[in-house]
PDB file of N, CA, C and O in Angstrom:
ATOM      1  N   UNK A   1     132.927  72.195 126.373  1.00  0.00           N
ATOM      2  CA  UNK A   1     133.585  73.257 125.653  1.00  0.00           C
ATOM      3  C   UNK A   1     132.539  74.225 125.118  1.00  0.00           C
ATOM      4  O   UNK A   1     131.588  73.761 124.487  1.00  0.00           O
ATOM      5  N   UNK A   2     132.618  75.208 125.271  1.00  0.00           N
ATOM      6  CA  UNK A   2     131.854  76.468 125.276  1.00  0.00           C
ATOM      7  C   UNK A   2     131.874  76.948 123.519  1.00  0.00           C
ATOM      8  O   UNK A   2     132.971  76.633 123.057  1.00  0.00           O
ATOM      9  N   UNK A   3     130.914  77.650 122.384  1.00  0.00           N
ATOM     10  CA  UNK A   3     131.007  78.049 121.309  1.00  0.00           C
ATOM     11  C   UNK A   3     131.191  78.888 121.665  1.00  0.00           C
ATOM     12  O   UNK A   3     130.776  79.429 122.690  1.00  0.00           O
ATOM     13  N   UNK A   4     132.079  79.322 120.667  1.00  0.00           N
ATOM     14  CA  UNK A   4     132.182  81.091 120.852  1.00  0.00           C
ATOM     15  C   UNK A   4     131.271  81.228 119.497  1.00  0.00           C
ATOM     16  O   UNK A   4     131.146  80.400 118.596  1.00  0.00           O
ATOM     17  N   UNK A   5     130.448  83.011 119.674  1.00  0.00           N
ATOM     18  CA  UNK A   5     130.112  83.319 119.437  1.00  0.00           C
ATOM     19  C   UNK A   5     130.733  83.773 117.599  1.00  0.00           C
ATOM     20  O   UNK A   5     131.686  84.551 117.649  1.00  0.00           O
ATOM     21  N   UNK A   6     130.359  83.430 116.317  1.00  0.00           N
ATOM     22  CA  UNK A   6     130.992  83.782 115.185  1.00  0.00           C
ATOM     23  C   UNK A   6     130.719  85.405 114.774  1.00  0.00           C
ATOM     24  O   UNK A   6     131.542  85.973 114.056  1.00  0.00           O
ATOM     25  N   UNK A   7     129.893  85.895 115.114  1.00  0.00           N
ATOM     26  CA  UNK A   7     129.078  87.248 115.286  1.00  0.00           C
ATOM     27  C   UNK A   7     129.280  87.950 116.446  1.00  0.00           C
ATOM     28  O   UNK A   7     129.065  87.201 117.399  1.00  0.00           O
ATOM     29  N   UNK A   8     129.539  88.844 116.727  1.00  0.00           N
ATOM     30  CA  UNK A   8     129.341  89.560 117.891  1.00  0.00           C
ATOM     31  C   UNK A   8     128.140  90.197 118.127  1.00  0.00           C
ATOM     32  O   UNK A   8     127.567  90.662 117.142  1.00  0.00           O
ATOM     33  N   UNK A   9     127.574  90.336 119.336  1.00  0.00           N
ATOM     34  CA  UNK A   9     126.411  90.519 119.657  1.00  0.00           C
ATOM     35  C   UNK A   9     125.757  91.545 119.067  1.00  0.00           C
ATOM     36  O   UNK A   9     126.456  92.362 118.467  1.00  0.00           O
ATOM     37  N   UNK A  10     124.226  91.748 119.099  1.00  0.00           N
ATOM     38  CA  UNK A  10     123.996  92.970 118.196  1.00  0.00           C
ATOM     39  C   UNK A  10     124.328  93.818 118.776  1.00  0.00           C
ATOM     40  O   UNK A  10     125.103  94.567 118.181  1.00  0.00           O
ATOM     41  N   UNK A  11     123.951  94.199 120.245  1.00  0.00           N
ATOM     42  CA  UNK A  11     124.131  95.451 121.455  1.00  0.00           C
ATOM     43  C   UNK A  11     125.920  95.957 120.925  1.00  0.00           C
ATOM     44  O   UNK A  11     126.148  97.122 120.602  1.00  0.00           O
ATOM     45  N   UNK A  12     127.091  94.811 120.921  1.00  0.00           N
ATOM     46  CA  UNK A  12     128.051  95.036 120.691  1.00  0.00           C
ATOM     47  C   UNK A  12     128.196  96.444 119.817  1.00  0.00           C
ATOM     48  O   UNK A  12     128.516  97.623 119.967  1.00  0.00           O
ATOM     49  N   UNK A  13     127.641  95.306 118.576  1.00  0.00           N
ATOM     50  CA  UNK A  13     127.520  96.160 116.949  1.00  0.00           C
ATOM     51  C   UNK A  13     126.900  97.334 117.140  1.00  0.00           C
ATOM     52  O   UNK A  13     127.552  98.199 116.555  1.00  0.00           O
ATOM     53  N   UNK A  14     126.057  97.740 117.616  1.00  0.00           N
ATOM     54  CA  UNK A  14     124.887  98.634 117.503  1.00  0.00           C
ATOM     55  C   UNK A  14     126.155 100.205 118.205  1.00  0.00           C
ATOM     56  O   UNK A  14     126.392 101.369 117.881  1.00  0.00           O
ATOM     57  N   UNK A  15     126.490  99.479 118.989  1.00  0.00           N
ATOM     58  CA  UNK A  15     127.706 100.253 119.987  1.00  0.00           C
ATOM     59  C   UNK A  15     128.716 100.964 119.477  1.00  0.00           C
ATOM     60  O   UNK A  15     128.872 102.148 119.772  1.00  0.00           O
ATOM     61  N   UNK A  16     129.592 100.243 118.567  1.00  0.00           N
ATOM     62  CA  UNK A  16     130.671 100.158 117.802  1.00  0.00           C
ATOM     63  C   UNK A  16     129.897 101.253 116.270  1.00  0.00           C
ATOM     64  O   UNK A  16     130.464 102.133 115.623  1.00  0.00           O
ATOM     65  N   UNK A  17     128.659 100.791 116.147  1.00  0.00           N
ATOM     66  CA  UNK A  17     128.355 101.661 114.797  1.00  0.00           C
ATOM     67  C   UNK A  17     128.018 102.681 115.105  1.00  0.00           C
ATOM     68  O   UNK A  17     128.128 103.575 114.265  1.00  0.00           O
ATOM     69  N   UNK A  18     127.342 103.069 116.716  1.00  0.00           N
ATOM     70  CA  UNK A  18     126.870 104.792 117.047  1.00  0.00           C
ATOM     71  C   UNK A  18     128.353 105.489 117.264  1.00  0.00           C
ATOM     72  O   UNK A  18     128.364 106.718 117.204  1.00  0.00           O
ATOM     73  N   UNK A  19     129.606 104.813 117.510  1.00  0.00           N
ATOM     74  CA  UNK A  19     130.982 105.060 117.760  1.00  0.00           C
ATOM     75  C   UNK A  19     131.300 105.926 116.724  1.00  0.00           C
ATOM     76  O   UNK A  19     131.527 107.133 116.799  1.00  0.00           O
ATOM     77  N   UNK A  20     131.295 104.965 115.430  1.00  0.00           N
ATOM     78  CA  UNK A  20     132.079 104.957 114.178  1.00  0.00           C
ATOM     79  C   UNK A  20     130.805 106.105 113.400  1.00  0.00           C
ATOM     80  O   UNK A  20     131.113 106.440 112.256  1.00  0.00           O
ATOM     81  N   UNK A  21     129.879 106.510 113.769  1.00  0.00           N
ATOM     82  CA  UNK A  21     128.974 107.582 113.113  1.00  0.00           C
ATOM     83  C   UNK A  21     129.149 108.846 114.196  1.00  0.00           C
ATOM     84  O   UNK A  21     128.646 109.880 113.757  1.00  0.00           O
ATOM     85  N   UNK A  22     129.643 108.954 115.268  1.00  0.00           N
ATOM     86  CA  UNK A  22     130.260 110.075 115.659  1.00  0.00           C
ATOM     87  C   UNK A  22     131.170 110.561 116.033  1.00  0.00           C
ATOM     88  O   UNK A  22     131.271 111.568 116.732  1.00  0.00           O
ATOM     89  N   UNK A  23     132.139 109.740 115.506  1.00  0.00           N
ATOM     90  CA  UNK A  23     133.639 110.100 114.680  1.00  0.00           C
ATOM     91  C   UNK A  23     133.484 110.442 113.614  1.00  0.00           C
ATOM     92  O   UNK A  23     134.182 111.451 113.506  1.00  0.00           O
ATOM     93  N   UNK A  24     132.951 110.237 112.611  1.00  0.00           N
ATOM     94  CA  UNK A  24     132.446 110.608 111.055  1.00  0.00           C
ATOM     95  C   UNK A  24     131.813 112.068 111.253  1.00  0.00           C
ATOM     96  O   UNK A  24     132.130 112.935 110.438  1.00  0.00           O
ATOM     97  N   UNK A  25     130.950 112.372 112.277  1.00  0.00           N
ATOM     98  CA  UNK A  25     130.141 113.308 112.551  1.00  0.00           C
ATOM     99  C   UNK A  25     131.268 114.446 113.004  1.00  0.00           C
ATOM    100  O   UNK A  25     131.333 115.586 112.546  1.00  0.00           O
ATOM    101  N   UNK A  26     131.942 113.996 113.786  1.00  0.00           N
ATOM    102  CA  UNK A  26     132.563 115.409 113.964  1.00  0.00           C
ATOM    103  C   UNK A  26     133.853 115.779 113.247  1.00  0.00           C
ATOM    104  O   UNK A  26     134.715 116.505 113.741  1.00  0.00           O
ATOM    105  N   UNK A  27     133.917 115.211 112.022  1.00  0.00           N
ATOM    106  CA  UNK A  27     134.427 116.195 111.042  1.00  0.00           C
ATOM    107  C   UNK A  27     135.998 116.102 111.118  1.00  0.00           C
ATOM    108  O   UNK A  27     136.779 116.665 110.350  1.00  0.00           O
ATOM    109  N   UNK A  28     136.310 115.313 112.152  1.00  0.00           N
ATOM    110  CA  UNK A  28     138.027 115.504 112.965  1.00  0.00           C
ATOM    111  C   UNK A  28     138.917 114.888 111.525  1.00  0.00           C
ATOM    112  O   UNK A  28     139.910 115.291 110.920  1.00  0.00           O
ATOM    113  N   UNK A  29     137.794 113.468 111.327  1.00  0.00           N
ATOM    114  CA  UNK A  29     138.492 112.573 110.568  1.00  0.00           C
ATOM    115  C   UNK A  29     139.246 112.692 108.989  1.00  0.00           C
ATOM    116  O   UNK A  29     138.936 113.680 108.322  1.00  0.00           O
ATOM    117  N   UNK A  30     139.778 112.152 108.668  1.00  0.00           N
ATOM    118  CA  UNK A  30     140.936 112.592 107.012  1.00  0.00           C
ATOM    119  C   UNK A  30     139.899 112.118 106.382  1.00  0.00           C
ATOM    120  O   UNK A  30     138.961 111.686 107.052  1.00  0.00           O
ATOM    121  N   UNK A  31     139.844 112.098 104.901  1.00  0.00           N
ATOM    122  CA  UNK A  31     139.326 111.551 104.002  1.00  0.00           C
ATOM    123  C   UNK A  31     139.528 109.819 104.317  1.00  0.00           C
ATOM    124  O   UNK A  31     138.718 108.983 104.718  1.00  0.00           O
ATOM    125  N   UNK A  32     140.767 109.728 103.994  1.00  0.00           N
ATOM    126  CA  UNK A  32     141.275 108.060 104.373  1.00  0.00           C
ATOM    127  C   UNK A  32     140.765 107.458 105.447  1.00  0.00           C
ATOM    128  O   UNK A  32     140.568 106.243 105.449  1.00  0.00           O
ATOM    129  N   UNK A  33     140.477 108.274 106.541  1.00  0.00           N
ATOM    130  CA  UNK A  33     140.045 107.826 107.789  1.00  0.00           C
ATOM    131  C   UNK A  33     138.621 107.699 107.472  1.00  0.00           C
ATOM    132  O   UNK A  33     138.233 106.580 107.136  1.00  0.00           O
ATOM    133  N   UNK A  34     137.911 108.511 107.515  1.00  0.00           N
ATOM    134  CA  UNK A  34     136.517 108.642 106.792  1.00  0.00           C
ATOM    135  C   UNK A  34     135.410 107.521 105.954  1.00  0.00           C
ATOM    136  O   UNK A  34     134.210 107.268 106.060  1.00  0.00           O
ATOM    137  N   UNK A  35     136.483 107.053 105.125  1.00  0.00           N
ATOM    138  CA  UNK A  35     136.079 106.469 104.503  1.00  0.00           C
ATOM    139  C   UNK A  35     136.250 105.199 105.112  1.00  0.00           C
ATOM    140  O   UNK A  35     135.228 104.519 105.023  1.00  0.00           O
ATOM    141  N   UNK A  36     137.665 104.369 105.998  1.00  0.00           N
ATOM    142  CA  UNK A  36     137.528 103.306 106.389  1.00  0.00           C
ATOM    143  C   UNK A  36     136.456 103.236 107.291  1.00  0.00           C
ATOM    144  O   UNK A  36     135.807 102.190 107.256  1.00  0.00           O
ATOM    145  N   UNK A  37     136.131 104.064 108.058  1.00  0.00           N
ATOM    146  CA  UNK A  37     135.543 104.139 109.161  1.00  0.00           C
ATOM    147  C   UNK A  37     133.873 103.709 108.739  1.00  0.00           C
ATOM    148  O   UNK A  37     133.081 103.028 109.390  1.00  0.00           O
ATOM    149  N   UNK A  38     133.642 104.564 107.054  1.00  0.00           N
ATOM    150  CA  UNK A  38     132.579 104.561 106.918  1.00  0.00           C
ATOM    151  C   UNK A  38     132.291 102.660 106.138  1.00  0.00           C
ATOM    152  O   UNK A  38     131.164 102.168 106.181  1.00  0.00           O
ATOM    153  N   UNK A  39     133.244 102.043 105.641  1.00  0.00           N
ATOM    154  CA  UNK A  39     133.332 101.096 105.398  1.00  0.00           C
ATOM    155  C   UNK A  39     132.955  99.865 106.840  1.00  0.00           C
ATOM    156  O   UNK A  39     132.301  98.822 106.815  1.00  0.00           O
ATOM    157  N   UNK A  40     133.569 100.437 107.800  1.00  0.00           N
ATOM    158  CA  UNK A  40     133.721  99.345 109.013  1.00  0.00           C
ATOM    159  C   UNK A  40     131.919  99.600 109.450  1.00  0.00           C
ATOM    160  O   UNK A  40     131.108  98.740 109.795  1.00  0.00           O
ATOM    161  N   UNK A  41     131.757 100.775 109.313  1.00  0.00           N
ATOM    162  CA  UNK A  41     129.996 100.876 109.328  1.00  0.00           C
ATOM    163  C   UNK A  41     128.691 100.107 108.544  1.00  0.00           C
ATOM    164  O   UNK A  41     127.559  99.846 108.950  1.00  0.00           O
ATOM    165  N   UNK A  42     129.267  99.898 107.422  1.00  0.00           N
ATOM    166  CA  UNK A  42     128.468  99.396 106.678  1.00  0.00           C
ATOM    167  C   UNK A  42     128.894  98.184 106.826  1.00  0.00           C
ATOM    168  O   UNK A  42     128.278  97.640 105.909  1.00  0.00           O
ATOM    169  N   UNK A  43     129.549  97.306 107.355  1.00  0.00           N
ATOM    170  CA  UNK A  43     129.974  95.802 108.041  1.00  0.00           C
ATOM    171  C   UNK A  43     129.107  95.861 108.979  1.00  0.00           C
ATOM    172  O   UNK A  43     128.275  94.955 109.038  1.00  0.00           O
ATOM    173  N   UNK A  44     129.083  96.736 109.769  1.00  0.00           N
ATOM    174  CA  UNK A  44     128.284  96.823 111.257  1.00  0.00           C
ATOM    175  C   UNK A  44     126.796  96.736 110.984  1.00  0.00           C
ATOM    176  O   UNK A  44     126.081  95.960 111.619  1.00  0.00           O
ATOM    177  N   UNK A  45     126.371  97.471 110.112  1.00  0.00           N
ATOM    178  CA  UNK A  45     125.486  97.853 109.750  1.00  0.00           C
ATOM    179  C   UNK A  45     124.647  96.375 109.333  1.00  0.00           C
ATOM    180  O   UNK A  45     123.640  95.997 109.931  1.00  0.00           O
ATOM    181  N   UNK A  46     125.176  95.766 108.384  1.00  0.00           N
ATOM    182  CA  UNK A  46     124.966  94.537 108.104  1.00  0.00           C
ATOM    183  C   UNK A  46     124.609  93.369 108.887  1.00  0.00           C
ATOM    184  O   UNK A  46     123.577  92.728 108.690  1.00  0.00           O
ATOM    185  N   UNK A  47     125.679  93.033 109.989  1.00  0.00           N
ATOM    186  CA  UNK A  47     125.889  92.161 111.187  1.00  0.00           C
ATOM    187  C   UNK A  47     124.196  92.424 112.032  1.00  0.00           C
ATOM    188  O   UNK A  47     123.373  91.546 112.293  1.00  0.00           O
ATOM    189  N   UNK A  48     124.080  94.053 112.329  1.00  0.00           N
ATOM    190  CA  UNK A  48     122.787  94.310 113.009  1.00  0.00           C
ATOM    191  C   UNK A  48     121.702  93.793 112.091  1.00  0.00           C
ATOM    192  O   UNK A  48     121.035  92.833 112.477  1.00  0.00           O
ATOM    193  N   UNK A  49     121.467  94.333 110.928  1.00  0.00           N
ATOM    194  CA  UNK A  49     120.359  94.143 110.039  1.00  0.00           C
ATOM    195  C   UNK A  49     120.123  91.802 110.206  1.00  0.00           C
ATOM    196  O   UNK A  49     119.048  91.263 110.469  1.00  0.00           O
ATOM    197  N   UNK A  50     121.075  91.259 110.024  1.00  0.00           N
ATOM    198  CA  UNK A  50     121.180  89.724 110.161  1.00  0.00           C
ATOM    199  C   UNK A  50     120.656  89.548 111.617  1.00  0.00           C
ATOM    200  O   UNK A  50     119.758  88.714 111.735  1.00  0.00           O
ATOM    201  N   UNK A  51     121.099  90.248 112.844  1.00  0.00           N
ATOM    202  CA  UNK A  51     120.883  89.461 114.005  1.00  0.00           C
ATOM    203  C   UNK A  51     119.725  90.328 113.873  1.00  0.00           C
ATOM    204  O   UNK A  51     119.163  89.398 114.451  1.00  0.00           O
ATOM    205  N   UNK A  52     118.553  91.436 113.628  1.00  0.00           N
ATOM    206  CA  UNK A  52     117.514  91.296 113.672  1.00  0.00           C
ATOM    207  C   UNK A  52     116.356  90.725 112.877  1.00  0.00           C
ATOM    208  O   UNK A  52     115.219  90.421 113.236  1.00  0.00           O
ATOM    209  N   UNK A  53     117.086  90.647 111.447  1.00  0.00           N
ATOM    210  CA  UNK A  53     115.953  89.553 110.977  1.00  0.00           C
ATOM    211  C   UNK A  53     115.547  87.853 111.561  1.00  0.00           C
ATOM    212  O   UNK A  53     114.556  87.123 111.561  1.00  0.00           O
ATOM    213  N   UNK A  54     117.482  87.772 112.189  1.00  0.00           N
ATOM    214  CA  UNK A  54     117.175  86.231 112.947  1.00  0.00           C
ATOM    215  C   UNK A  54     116.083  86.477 113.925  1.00  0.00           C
ATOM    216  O   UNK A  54     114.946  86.005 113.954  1.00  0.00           O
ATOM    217  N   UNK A  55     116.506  87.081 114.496  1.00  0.00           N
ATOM    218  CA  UNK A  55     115.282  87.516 116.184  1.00  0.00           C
ATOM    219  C   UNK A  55     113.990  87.525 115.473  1.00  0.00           C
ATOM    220  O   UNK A  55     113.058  86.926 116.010  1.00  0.00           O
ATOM    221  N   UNK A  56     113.814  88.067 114.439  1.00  0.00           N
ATOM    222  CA  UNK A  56     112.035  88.423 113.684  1.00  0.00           C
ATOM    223  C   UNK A  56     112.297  86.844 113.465  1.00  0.00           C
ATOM    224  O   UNK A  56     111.655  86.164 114.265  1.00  0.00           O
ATOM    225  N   UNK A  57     113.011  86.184 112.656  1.00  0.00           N
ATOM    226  CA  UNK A  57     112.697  84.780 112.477  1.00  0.00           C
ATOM    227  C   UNK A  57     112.039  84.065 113.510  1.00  0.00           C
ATOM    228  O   UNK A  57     110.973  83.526 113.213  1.00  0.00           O
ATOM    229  N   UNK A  58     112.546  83.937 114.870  1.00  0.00           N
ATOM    230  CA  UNK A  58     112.448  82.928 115.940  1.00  0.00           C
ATOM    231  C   UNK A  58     111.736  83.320 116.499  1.00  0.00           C
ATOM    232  O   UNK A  58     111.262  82.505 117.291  1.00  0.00           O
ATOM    233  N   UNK A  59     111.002  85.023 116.569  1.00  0.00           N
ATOM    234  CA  UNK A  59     109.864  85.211 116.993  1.00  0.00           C
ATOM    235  C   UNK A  59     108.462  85.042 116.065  1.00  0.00           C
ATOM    236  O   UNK A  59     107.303  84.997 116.478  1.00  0.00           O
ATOM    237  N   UNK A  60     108.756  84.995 115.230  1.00  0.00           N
ATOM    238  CA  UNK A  60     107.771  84.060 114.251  1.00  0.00           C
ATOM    239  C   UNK A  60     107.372  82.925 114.223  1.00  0.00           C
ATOM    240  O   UNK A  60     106.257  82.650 113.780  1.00  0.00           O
ATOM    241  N   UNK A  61     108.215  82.023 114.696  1.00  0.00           N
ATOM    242  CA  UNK A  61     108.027  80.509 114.798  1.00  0.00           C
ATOM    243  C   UNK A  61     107.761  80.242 116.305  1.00  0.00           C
ATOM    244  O   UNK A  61     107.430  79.187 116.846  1.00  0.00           O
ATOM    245  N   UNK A  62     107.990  81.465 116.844  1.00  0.00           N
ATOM    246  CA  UNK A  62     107.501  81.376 118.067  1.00  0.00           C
ATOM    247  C   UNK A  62     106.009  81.401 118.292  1.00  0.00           C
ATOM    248  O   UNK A  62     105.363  80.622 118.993  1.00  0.00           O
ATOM    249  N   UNK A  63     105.540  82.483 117.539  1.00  0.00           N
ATOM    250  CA  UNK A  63     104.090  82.738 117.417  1.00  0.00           C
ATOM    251  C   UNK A  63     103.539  82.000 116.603  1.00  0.00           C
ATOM    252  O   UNK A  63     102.367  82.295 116.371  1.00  0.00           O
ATOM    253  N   UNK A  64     103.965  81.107 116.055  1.00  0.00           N
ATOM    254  CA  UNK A  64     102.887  80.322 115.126  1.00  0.00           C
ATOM    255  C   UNK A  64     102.535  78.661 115.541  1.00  0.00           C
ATOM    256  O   UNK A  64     103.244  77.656 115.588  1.00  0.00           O
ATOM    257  N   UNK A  65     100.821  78.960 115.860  1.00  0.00           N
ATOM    258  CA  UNK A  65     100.208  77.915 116.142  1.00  0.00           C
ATOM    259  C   UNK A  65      99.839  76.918 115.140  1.00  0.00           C
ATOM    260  O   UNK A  65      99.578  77.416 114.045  1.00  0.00           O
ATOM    261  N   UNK A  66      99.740  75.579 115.217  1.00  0.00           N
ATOM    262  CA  UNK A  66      99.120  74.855 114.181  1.00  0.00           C
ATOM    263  C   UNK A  66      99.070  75.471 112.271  1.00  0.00           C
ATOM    264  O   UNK A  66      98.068  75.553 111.562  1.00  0.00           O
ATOM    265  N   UNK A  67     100.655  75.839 111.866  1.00  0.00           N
ATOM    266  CA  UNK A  67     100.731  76.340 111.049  1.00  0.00           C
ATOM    267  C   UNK A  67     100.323  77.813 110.384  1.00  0.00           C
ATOM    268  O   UNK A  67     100.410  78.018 109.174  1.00  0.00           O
ATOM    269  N   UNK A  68      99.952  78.619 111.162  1.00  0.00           N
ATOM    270  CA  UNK A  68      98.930  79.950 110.919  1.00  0.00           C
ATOM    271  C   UNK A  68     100.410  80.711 112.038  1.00  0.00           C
ATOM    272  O   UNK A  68     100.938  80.530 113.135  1.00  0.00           O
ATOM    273  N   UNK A  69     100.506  81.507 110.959  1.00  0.00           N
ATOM    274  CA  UNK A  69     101.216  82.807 112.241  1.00  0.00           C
ATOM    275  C   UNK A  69      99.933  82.939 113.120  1.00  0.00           C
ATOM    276  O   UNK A  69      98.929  82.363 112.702  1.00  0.00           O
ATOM    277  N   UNK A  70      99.851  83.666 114.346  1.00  0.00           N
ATOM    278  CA  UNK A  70      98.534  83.825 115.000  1.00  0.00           C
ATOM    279  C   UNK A  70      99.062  85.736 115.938  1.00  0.00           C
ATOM    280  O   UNK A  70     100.081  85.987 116.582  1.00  0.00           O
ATOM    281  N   UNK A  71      97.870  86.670 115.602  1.00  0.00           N
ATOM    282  CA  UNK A  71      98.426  87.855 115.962  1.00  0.00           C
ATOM    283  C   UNK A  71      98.844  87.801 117.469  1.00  0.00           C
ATOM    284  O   UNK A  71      98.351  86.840 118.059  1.00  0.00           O
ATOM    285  N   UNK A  72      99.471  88.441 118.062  1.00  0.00           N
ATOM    286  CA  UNK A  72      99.788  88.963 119.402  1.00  0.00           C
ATOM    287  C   UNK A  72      99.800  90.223 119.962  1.00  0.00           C
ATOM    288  O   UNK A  72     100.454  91.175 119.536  1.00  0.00           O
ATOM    289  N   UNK A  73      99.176  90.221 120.782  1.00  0.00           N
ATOM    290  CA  UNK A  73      99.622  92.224 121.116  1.00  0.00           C
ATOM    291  C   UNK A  73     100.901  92.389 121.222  1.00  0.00           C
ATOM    292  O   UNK A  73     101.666  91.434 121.352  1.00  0.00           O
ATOM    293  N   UNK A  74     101.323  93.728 121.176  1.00  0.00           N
ATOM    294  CA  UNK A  74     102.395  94.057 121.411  1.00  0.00           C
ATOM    295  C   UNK A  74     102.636  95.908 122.104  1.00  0.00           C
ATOM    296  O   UNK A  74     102.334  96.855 121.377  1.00  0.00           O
ATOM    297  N   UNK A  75     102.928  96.028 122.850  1.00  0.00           N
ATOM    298  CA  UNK A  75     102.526  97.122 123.642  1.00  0.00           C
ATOM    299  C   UNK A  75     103.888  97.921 123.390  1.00  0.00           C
ATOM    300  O   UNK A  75     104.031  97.985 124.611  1.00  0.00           O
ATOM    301  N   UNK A  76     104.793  98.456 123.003  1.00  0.00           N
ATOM    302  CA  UNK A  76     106.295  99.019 122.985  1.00  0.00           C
ATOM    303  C   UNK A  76     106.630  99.644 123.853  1.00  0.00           C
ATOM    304  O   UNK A  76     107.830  99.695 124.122  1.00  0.00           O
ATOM    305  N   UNK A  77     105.363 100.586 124.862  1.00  0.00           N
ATOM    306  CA  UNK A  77     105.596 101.339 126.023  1.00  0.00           C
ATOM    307  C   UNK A  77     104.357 101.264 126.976  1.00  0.00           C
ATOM    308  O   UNK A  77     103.189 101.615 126.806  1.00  0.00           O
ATOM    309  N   UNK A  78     104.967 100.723 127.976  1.00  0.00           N
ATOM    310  CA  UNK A  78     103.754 100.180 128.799  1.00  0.00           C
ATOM    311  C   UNK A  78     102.973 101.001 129.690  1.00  0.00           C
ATOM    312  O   UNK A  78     102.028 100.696 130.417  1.00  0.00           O
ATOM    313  N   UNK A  79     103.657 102.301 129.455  1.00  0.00           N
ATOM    314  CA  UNK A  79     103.745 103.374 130.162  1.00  0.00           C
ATOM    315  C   UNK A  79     102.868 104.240 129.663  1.00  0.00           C
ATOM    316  O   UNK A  79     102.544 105.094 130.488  1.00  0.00           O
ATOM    317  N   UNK A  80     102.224 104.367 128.330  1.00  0.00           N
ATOM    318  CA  UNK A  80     101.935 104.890 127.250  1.00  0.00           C
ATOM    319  C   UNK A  80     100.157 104.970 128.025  1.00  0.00           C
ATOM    320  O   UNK A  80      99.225 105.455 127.384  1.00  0.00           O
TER     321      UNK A  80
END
């Protein structure tokens, strides 16, 4: 039997919150609307901020040798 997921993915979230910030952006929306919308954002907002501190978590414990974080390069554009 398979877990389902209690969180939805960050990519999901990340998706759903560039959605819900340009509906807000273009002005269409009521006050009432506005504001839920801006509410369902700051949920979203949240959900992302958790699944990237987890990821910084597990890449931390990833990198750490014999108790010592230990540095790693990290290149962001390889292209660069």
């Amino acid at each position: 039997m398979a877990r389902k997921k209690a969180v939805p993915d960050f990519e999901h979230s990340l998706a759903e919150l560039q959605t819900l910030v340009e509906r807000l952006e273009s002005g269409e929306l009521s006050l009432e609307d506005s504001l839920t919308a801006f509410e369902q954002g700051i949920g979203l907002t949240r959900e992302c901020q958790a699944a990237l501190a987890q990821a910084e978590q597990k890449v931390q414990i990833l990198l750490e040798r014999d108790g010592e974080l230990q540095p790693a390069p990290f290149d962001a554009d390889p292209n660069a």
